[in-house]
C-alpha positions in Angstrom: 0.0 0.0 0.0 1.5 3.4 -1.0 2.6 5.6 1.8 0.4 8.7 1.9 2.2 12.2 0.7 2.2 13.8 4.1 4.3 10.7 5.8 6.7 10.6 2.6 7.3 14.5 3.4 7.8 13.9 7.1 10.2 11.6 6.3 12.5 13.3 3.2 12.2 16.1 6.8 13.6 14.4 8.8 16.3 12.8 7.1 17.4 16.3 6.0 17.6 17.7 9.9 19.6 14.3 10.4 21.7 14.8 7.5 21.9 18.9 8.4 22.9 17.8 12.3 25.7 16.1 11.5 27.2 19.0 9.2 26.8 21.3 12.6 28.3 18.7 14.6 31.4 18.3 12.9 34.5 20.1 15.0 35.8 23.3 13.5 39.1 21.8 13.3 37.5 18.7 10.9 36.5 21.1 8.3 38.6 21.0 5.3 38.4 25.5 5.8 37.2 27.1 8.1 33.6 28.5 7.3 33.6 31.5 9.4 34.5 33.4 12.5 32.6 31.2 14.6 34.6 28.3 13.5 37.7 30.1 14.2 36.4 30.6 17.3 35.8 27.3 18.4 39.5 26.6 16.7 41.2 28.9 19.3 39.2 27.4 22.4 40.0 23.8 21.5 43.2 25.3 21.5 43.6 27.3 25.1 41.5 23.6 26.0 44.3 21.6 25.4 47.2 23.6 26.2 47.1 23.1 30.5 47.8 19.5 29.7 50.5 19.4 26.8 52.6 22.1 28.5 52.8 20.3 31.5 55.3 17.6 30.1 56.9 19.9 27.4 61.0 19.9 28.6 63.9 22.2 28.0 67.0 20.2 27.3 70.1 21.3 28.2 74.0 20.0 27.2 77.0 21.9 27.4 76.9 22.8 23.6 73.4 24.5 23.3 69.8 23.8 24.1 66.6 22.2 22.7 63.4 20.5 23.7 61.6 17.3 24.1 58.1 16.1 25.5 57.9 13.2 28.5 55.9 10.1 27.0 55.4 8.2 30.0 55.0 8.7 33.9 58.7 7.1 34.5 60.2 9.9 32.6 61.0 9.0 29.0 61.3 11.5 27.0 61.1 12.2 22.9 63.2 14.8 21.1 65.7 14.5 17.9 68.5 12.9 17.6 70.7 15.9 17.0 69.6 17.4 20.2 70.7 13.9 22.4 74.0 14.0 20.1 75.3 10.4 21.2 73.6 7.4 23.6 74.7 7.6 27.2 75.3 11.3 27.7 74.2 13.4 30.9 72.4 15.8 30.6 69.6 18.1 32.2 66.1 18.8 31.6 63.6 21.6 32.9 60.1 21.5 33.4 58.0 24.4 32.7 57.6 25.9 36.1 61.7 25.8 36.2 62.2 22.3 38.0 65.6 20.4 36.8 65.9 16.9 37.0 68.6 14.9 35.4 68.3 12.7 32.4 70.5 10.7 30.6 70.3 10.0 26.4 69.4 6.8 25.1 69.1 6.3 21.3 67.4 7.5 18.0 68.3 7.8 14.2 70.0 10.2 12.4 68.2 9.1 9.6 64.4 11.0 10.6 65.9 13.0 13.3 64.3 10.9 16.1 65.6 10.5 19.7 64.8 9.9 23.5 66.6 10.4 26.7 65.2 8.9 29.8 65.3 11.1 33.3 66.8 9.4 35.9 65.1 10.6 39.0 62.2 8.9 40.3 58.5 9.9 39.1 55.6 10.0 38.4 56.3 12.5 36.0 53.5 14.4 34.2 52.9 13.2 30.8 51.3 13.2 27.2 49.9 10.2 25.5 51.1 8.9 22.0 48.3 8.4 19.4 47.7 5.4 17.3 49.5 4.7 13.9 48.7 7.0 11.3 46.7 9.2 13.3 47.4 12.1 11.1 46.8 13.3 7.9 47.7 16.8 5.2 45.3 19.2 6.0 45.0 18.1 9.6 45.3 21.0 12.4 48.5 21.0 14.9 49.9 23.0 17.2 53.9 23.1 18.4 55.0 24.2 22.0 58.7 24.5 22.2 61.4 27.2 24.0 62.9 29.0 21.0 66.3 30.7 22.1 65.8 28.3 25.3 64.3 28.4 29.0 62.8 31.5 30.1 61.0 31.1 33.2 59.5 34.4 32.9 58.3 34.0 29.0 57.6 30.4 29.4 56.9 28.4 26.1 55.5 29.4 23.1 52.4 28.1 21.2 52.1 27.8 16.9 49.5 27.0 15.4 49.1 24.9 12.1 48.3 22.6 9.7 50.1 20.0 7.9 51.3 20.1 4.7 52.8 16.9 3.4 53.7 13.6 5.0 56.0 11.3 3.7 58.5 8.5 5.2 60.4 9.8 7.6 59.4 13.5 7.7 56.1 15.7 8.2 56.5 19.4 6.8 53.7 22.0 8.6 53.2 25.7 8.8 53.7 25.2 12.3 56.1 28.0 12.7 59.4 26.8 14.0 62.5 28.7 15.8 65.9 27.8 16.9 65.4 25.7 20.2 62.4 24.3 19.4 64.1 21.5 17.8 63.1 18.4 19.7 59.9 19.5 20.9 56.7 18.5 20.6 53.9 18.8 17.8 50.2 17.4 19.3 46.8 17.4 16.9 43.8 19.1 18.5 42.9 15.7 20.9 46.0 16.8 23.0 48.5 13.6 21.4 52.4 14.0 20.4 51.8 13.6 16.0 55.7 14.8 15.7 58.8 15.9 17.0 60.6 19.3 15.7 63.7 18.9 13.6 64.6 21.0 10.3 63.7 24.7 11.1 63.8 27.3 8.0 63.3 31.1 7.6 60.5 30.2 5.4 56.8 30.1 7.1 56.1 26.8 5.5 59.1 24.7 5.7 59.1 23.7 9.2 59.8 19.8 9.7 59.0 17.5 11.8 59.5 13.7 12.8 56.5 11.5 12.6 55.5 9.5 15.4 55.6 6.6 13.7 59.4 6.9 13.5 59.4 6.2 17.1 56.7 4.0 17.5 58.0 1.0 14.4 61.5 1.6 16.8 60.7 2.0 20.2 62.6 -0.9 21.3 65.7 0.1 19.0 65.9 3.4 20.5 65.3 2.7 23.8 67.7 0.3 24.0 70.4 3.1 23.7 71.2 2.3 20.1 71.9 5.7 18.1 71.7 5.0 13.9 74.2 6.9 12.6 75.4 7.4 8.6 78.6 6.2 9.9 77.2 3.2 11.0 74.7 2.9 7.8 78.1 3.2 5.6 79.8 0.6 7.6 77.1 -2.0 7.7 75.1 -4.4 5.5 73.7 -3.1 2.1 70.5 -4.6 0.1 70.7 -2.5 -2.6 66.6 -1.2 -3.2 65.0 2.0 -2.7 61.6 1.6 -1.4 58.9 3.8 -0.5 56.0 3.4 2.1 52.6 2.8 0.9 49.1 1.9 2.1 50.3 -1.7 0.6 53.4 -2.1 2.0 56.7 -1.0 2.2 56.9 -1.1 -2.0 60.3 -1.6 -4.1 61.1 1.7 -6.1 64.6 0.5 -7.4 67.1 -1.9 -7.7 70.7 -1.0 -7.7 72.4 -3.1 -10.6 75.5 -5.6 -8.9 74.1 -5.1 -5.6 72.6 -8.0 -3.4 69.1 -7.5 -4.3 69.3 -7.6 -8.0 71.5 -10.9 -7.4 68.9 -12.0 -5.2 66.2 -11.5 -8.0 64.2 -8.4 -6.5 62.3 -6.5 -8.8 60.6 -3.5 -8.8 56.7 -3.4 -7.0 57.3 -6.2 -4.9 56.6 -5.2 -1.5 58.8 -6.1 1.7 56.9 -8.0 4.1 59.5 -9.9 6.9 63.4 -9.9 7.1 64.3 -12.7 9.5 60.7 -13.0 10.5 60.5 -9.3 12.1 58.0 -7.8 10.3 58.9 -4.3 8.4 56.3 -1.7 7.6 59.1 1.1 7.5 61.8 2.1 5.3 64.1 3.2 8.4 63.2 0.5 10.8 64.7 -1.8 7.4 67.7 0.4 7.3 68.1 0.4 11.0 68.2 -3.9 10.3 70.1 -4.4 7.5 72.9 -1.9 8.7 72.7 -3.5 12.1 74.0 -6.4 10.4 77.8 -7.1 8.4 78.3 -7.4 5.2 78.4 -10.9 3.8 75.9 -12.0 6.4 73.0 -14.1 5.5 69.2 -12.8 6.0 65.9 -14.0 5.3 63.5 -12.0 3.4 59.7 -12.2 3.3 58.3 -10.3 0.1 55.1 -10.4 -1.9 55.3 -10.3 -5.8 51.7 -9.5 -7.5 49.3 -12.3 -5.7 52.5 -14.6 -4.4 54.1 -14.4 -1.0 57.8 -15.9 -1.5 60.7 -16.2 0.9 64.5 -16.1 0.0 68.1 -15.9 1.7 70.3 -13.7 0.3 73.8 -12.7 1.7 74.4 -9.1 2.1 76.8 -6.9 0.2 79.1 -3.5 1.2 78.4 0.3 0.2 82.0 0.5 -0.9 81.9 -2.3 -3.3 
């Protein structure tokens, strides 16, 4: 039996205020732009909302050859900053919280390679903290917003907030309009649900070319690092070479290129076949497969997991030397 017109009209009504409340709903900070000064509004309030929590672990780091920042991670004190703010693994050092507090800390390891590194404070906590996000929790276009100490500690200044978006984020690095100074480097980047997204590293003159170390650097090596390993190019020069350039994708970690005379192309790689296991650890990451391969010597054997179209395939290879 046909629905009469007056129920048909209620309905197409309704689904429209449905449809219309979930346009309202969405955050400010969701919107591809900013619709108005109500949404910028609502952008700065998120903003002054999360700020009481994310300065509250921001750190000034101080060596004897300059200053920098980090951000503590966990109630016990470990902190995140970049690797050429630590310098080397097992270096003293000292950290200040925002109200002016010192507390020793000592460095522990990173990679030269994205900039990323952590030092751990060696004073008992609990220490105040911010929480890490899930994997590729951001996104270009997404809001951010950086605390750091440009020029280092002033107690009387305190930190300083920039706000902005990001623009591209590839690999190992995250570029923003996040505006960046000298001593921010190692500091903190957070998305607007108050989580570390990034870590401060490259700074320019130019507004838009402020970079960053993803997360996920940290998170596919958290055991590496904390284990007081440091990847260096020195190391990277000295160790193991496969001989591919890959390049991270939704798929994979994906073959680009394949050096002729290397390992690789003697092994039979090709390009498009995606990296899956080397030794059975499992390797979503271009640097986390750097960090293994140069971790290893040249002319040792390795195992390699890979996926070629539809086949998954397994092969031992032994590995050559950069200076062949």
């Amino acid at each position: 039996m046909p629905l009469p017109f007056q129920h048909i009209l209620l309905t197409f009504f309704l689904s429209g205020v449905i449809g219309f409340s979930e346009v309202v709903d969405q955050q400010a900070w969701e919107k591809k732009v900013p619709k108005n000064r109500d949404d910028l509004a609502a952008i700065q309030a998120r903003l002054q909302e999360l700020i009481p929590m994310a300065q509250k672990a921001l750190v000034s780091i101080e060596a004897n050859d300059g200053a920098g920042s980090g951000v503590i991670v966990s109630p016990d004190g470990l902190i995140l900053s970049a690797a050429h703010v630590i310098g080397q693994t097992g270096v003293d050092m000292e950290v200040r919280l925002l109200d002016g507090r010192r507390a020793k800390a000592v460095t522990l390891g990173g990679s030269e390679i994205s900039d990323a590194g952590m030092l751990q404070i060696k004073e008992a906590g609990p220490w105040p903290y911010v929480e890490l996000p899930k994997h590729h929790a951001s996104k270009v276009g997404d809001w951010c917003f950086g605390l750091g100490h440009p020029g280092g500690f002033d107690l009387e200044r305190g930190m300083v907030v920039r706000i902005g978006r990001i623009i591209e984020k590839q690999d190992e690095t995250m570029q923003t309009d996040s505006r960046l100074l000298g001593g921010d480097s190692g500091g903190p980047l957070f998305n607007f649900e108050g989580k570390v997204i990034a870590i401060h590293s490259r700074i320019s003159k130019e507004s838009d070319q402020n970079f960053h170390v993803p997360i996920e650097s940290f998170q596919e090596n958290w055991d590496f690092f904390q284990n007081q390993d440091l990847l260096t190019y020195e190391n990277i020069e000295r160790g193991g070479f496969l001989g591919i350039a890959c390049e991270e994708t939704e798929h994979g970690l994906v073959i680009q290129s394949v050096i002729p005379g290397t390992a690789a192309e003697k092994a039979g790689f090709q390009e498009n076949d995606i990296i899956l296991k080397v030794d059975d650890v499992v390797i979503k990451n271009r640097e986390k497969l750097t960090i293994f391969i140069s971790g290893k010597d040249p002319d040792d054997e390795i195992k390699i997991e890979y996926q070629r179209q539809m086949s998954v395939a397994t092969l031992k290879l032994k590995l050559g030397s950069r200076l062949e």
